[in-house]
C-alpha positions in Angstrom: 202.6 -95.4 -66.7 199.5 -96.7 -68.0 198.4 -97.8 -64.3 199.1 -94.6 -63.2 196.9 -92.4 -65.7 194.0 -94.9 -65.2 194.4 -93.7 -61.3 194.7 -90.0 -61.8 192.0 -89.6 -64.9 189.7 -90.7 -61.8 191.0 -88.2 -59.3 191.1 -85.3 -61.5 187.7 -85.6 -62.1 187.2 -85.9 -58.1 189.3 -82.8 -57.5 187.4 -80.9 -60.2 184.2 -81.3 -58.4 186.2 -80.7 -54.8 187.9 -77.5 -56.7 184.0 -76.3 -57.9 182.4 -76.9 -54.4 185.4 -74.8 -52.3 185.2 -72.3 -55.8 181.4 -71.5 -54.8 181.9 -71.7 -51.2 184.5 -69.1 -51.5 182.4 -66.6 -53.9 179.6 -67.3 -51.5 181.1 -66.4 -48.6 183.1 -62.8 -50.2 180.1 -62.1 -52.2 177.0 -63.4 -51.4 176.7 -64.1 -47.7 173.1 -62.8 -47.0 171.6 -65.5 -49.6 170.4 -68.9 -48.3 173.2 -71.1 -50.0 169.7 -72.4 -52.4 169.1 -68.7 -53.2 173.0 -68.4 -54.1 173.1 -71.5 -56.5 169.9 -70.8 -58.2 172.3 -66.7 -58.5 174.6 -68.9 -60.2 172.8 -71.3 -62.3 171.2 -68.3 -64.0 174.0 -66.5 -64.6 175.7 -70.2 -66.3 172.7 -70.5 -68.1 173.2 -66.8 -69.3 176.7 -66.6 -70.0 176.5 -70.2 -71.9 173.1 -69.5 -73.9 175.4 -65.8 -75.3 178.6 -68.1 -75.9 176.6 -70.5 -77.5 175.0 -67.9 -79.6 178.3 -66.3 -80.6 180.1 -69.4 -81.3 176.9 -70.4 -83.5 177.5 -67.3 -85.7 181.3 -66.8 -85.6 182.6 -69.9 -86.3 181.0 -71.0 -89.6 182.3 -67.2 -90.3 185.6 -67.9 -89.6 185.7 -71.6 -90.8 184.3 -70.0 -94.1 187.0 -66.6 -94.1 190.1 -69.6 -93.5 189.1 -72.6 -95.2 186.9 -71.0 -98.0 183.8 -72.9 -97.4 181.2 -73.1 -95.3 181.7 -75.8 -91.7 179.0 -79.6 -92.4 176.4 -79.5 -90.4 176.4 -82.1 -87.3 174.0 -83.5 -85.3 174.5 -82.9 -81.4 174.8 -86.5 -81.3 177.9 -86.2 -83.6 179.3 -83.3 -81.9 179.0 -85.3 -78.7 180.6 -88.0 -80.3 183.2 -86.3 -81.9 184.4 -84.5 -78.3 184.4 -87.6 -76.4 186.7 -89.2 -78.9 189.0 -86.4 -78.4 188.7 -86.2 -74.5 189.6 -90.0 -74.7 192.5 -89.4 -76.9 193.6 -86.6 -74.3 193.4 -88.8 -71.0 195.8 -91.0 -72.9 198.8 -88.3 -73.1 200.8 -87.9 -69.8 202.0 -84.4 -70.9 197.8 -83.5 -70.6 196.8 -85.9 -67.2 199.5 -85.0 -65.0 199.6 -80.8 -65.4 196.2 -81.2 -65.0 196.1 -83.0 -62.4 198.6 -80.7 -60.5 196.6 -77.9 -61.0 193.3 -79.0 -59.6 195.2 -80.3 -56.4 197.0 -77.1 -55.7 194.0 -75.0 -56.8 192.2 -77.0 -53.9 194.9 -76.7 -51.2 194.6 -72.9 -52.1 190.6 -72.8 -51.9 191.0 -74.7 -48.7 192.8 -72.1 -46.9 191.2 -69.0 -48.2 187.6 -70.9 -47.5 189.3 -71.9 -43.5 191.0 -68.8 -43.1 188.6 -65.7 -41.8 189.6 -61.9 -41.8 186.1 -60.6 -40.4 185.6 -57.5 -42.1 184.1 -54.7 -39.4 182.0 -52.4 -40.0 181.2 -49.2 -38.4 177.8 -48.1 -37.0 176.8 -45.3 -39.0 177.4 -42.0 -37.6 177.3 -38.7 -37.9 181.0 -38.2 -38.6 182.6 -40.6 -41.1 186.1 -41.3 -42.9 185.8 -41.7 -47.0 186.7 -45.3 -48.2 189.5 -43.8 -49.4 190.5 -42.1 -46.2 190.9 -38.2 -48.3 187.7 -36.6 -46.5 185.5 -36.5 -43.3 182.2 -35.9 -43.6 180.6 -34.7 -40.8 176.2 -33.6 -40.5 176.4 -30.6 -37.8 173.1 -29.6 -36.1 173.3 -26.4 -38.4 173.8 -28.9 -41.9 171.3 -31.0 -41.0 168.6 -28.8 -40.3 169.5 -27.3 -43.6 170.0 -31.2 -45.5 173.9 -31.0 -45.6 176.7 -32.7 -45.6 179.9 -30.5 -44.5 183.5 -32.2 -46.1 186.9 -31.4 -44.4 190.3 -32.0 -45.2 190.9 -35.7 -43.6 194.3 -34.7 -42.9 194.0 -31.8 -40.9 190.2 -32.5 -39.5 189.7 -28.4 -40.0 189.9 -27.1 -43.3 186.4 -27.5 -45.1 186.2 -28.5 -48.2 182.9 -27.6 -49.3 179.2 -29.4 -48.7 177.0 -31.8 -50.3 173.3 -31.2 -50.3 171.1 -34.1 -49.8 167.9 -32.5 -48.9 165.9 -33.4 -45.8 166.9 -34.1 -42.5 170.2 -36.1 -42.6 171.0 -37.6 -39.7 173.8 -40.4 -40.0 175.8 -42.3 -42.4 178.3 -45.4 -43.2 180.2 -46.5 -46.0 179.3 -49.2 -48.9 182.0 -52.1 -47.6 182.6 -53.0 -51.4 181.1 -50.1 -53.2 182.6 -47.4 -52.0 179.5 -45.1 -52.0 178.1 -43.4 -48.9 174.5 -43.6 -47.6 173.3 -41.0 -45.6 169.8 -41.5 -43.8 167.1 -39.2 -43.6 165.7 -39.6 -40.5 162.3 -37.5 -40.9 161.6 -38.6 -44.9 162.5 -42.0 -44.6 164.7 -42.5 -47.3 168.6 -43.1 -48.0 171.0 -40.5 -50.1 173.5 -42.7 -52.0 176.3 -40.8 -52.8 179.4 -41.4 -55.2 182.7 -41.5 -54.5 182.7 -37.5 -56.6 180.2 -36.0 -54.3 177.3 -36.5 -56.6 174.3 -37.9 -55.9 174.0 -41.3 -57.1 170.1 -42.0 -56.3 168.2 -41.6 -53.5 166.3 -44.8 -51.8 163.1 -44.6 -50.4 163.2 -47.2 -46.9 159.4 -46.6 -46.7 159.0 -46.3 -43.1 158.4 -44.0 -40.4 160.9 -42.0 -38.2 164.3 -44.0 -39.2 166.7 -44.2 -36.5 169.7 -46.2 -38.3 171.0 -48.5 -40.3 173.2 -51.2 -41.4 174.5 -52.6 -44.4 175.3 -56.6 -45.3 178.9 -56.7 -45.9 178.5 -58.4 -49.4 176.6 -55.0 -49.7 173.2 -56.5 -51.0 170.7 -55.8 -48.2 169.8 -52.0 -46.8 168.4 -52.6 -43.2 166.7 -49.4 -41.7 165.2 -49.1 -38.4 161.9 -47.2 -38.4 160.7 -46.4 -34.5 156.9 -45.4 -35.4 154.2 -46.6 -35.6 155.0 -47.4 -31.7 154.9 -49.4 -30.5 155.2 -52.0 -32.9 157.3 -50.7 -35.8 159.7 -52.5 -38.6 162.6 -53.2 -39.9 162.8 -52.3 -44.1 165.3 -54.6 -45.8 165.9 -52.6 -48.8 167.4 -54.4 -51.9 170.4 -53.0 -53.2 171.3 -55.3 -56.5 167.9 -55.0 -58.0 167.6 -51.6 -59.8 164.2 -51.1 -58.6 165.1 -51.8 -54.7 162.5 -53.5 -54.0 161.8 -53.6 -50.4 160.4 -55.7 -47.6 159.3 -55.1 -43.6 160.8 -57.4 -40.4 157.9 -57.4 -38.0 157.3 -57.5 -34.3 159.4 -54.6 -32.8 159.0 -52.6 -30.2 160.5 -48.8 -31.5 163.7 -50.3 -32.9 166.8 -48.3 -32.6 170.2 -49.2 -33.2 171.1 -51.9 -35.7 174.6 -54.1 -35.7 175.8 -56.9 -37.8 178.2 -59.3 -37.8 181.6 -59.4 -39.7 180.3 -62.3 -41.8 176.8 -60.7 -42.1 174.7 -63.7 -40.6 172.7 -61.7 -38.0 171.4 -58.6 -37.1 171.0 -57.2 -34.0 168.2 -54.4 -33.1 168.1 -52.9 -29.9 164.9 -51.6 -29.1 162.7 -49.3 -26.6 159.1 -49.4 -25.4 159.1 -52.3 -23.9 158.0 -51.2 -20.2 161.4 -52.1 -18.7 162.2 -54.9 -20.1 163.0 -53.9 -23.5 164.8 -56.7 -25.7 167.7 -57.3 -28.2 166.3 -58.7 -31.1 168.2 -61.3 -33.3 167.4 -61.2 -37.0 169.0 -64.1 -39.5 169.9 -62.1 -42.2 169.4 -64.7 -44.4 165.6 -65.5 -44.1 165.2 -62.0 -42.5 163.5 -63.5 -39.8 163.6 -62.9 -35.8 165.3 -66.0 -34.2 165.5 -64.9 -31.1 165.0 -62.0 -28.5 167.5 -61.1 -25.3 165.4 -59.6 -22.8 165.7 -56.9 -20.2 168.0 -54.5 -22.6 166.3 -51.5 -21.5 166.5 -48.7 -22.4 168.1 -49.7 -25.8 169.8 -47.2 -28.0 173.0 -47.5 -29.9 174.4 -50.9 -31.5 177.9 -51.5 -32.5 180.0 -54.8 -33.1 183.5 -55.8 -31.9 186.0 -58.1 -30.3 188.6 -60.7 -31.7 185.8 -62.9 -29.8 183.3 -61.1 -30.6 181.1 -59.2 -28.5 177.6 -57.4 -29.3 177.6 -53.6 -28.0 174.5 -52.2 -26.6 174.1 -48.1 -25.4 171.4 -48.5 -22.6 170.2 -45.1 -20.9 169.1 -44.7 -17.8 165.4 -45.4 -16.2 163.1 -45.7 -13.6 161.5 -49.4 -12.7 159.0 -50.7 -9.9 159.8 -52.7 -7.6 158.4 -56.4 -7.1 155.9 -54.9 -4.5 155.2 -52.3 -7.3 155.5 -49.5 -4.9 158.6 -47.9 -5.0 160.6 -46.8 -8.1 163.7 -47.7 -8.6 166.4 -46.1 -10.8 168.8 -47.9 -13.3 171.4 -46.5 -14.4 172.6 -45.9 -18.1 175.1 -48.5 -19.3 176.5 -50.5 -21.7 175.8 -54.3 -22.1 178.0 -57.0 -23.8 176.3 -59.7 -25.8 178.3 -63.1 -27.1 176.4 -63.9 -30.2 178.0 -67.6 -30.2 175.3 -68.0 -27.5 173.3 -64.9 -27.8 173.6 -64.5 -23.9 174.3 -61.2 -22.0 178.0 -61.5 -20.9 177.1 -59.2 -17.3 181.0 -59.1 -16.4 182.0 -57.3 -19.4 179.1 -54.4 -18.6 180.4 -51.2 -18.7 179.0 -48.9 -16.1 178.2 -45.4 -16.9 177.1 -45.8 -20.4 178.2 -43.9 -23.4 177.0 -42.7 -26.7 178.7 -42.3 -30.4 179.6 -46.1 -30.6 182.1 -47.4 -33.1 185.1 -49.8 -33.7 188.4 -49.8 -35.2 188.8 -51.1 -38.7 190.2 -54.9 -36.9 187.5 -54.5 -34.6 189.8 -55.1 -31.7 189.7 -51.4 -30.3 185.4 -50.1 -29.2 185.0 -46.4 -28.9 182.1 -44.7 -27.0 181.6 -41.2 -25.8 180.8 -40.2 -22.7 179.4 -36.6 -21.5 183.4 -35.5 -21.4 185.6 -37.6 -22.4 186.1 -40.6 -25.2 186.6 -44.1 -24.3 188.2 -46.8 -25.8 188.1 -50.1 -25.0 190.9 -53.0 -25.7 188.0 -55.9 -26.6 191.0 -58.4 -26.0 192.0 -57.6 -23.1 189.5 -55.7 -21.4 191.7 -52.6 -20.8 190.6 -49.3 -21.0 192.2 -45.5 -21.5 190.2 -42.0 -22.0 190.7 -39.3 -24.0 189.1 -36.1 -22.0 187.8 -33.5 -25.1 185.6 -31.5 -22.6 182.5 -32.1 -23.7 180.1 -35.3 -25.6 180.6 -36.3 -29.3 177.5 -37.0 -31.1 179.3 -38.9 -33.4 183.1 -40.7 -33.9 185.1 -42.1 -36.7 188.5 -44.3 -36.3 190.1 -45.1 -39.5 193.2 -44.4 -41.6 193.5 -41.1 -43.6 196.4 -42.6 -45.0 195.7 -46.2 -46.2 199.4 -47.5 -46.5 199.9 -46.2 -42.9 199.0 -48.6 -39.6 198.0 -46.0 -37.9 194.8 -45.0 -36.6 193.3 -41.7 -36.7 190.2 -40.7 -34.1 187.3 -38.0 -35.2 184.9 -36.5 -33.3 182.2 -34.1 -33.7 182.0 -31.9 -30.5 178.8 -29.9 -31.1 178.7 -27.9 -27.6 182.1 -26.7 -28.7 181.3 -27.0 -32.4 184.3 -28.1 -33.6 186.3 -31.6 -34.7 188.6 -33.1 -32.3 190.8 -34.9 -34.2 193.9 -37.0 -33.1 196.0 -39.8 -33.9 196.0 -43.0 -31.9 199.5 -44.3 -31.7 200.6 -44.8 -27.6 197.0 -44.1 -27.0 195.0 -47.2 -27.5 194.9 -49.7 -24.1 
C-alpha cells in the first residue's frame, strides 16, 4: 500500500495541473474567446491576486477573532516561515492516509475526463445578423423598427405569439435602424444609424445606457459571443472608413478603430468568435471581404472581387460565410463595353477563406439570417422568403408577396423544437409570421 501512495501522491499532483490547464481552457473558450490566451491569463491572475489579497485580509482579521471568542485568548504570532512549516508537516501527514490519497486522486482523474470532453466537444453558438425584426432572449416579444418608428426613434413590441397584437413601444431616440440580442446578457442593442451610437436595452424595456460607437453613418453590427467586444461598421468617411470595436466589460467602453476599409457594410462572426467578416463597397468592382482576427483586431486577410457587398450572415454545420452582393455594371478588359453583373449571393469557407463559387446563389436576396443551429439560412427576396438547408443544399420558398426588410427565426416557446419565422413586410406593412415545421428543406 505504501508503494502505491508513493505512485499516486505523484500523479495527483500531475492531474491537478492537467485539471487547471483543461479548467482555464474551458472558461476561456465559454467566456473569454476574444482575448489572446496572454490577455486571458493575465484576466485571471488579477482576479487570483484579488480574490486571495481580500481572503487573506479577512482571514487576517477573523481568525484571531474567533480563536479569541473560542479559546479565550488571543492566536501566537508565527513567522511565515513557521506557518510554511507547520502546513507542510500536515500536507505530509495527509499523503500518508489512504482514506485522503485515493478520493483525491479519483476526483482529479474524473474531473479531467469531464474537462476533456466539454473542452473536445463544440455546440457553436449562432448568432443572428442584427435586423430590423428580432425575437427577445426569452422568446415573449418581437420587436420590430417600422419605417414610421424609426423616423420617429422607436421600437414597436408585439405579442411573440400571435406576431399582431402590439404591445406598446420603446423610445430610443434617433434613427434606429437594426438590432440583435446580448448572447449571454440578454439585453438588446439597437443601432442608430445616423448618430452613431448603440441603445442598450434591458430585459424590462428600460433603457440600460446608451453607447457612443464614434463613427460616421453605422451600417451594422456584431457582437463577440463571450459578449465583450461591440463591432460597428461606419461607411463614411468614404472611402476609407472603420470598424469601432467598442468595449463592453469596461464601464467606460472605451473604444478603438479597425482601419483600411473601403465603406464597410455588413459584419458576421463566427460561432466561436475568432473572426470577423466585413463586406464592403467602393471598391470599383472589385470590392473585397475583409477578414478581421478578433483577437488582435487586426485585418488578416482580404477576399477580393465581392462586389457589390451588402449583408453578412453566418451558417452551416460546415460552415459557410454569407455575402448579399447587388447588382452592377463593370468594363470590359478592352474597357469599352459595360457589362452587367447580377445581384447574388456568395459562399465563403472560412477554413480556407476562399469563395466556394458552387454554392453561389443566383438572384440574390436581402434580410439575411440563420436558425438558432445554424443549419437552416434565410434570405428575402423581392416576393418571396428563402430558406436554405446549409447541409444539404436544398432549398424551399415561402411566397409573402412582397420583400422583407428584415427576418427573425427563433422559438417563442423555448421548451418547444419548433421554429417560428418573422418578417417585416413594409409595402404591406404588416408581420408575416408562421411556423416552420414541414416547411424547412
Amino acid at each position: 500500500m505504501h508503494k502505491v501512495r508513493r505512485v499516486v501522491v505523484p500523479l495527483i499532483w500531475f492531474f491537478a495541473v492537467v485539471d487547471l490547464v483543461l479548467f482555464l481552457g474551458v472558461v476561456h473558450r465559454e467566456w473569454f474567446s476574444s482575448l489572446l490566451i496572454r490577455d486571458f491569463l493575465w484576466v485571471v491572475w488579477d482576479a487570483i491576486s484579488l480574490w486571495s489579497g481580500r481572503a487573506i485580509t479577512i482571514a487576517g482579521v477573523l481568525v484571531p477573532i474567533l480563536v479569541y471568542l473560542f479559546k479565550k485568548r488571543w492566536p501566537m504570532e508565527r513567522t511565515w516561515k513557521e506557518t510554511v512549516t507547520s502546513l507542510s508537516g500536515k500536507f505530509s501527514v495527509w499523503c500518508e492516509r489512504a482514506w485522503i490519497v485515493f478520493p483525491i486522486f479519483g476526483i482529479l482523474l474524473v474531473a479531467a475526463v469531464v474537462l476533456t470532453y466539454v473542452l473536445c466537444t463544440k455546440h457553436p453558438q449562432f448568432t443572428a445578423s442584427a435586423s430590423a425584426v428580432l425575437i427577445t432572449p426569452d422568446g415573449s416579444e418581437l420587436y420590430v423598427i417600422t419605417q414610421d418608428s424609426q423616423k420617429s426613434g422607436k421600437v414597436v413590441r408585439f405579442d411573440a405569439t400571435t406576431g399582431k397584437e402590439k404591445l406598446g413601444v420603446i423610445d430610443v431616440g434617433g434613427t434606429p435602424d437594426r438590432m440583435l440580442a446580448g448572447p449571454r446578457s440578454g439585453y438588446v442593442y439597437v443601432l442608430d444609424v445616423q448618430n452613431a451610437r448603440v441603445t442598450v436595452l434591458n430585459p424590462n424595456h428600460s433603457i440600460r445606457e446608451v453607447i457612443q460607437s464614434r463613427g460616421k453613418i453605422s451600417t451594422s453590427m456584431v457582437i463577440t459571443p463571450d459578449e465583450r467586444k461591440l463591432y460597428i461598421s461606419n461607411q463614411q468617411p468614404s472611402p476609407h472608413a472603420t470598424i469601432t470595436v467598442i468595449d463592453l466589460v469596461k464601464k467606460e467602453h472605451p473604444a478603438h478603430p479597425i482601419d483600411g476599409f473601403n465603406c464597410p457594410m455588413g459584419l458576421g462572426i463566427l460561432p466561436d468568435g475568432s473572426k470577423l467578416y466585413v463586406a464592403t463597397q467602393c471598391g470599383s468592382g472589385h470590392d473585397p471581404v475583409f477578414v478581421v482576427d478578433t483577437r488582435t483586431d487586426k485585418i488578416v486577410h482580404s477576399i477580393q472581387d465581392f462586389a457589390v457587398g451588402g449583408e453578412v450572415a453566418v451558417a452551416g454545420t460546415n460552415l459557410r460565410v454569407y455575402v448579399s452582393r447587388s447588382n452592377f455594371f463593370r468594363l470590359d478588359r478592352m474597357n469599352k463595353n459595360r457589362i452587367e453583373e447580377p445581384a447574388r449571393i456568395s459562399a465563403i469557407d472560412p477554413a480556407r477563406d476562399e469563395s466556394v463559387n458552387a454554392e453561389t446563389i443566383n438572384d440574390g436576396g436581402s434580410a439575411l439570417t440563420v436558425s438558432p443551429d445554424g443549419q437552416y439560412f434565410f434570405f428575402s427576396t423581392s416576393t418571396s422568403i428563402e430558406i436554405l438547408n446549409t447541409e444539404t443544399q436544398k432549398r424551399s420558398s415561402i411566397g409573402v408577396g412582397s420583400a422583407a426588410t428584415g427576418i427573425a427565426v427563433g422559438r417563442p416557446d423555448l421548451s418547444s423544437s419548433s421554429l417560428v419565422l418573422y418578417a417585416w413586410l413594409p409595402e404591406q406593412n404588416r408581420i408575416f409570421f408562421t411556423g416552420l415545421d414541414g416547411l424547412l428543406p
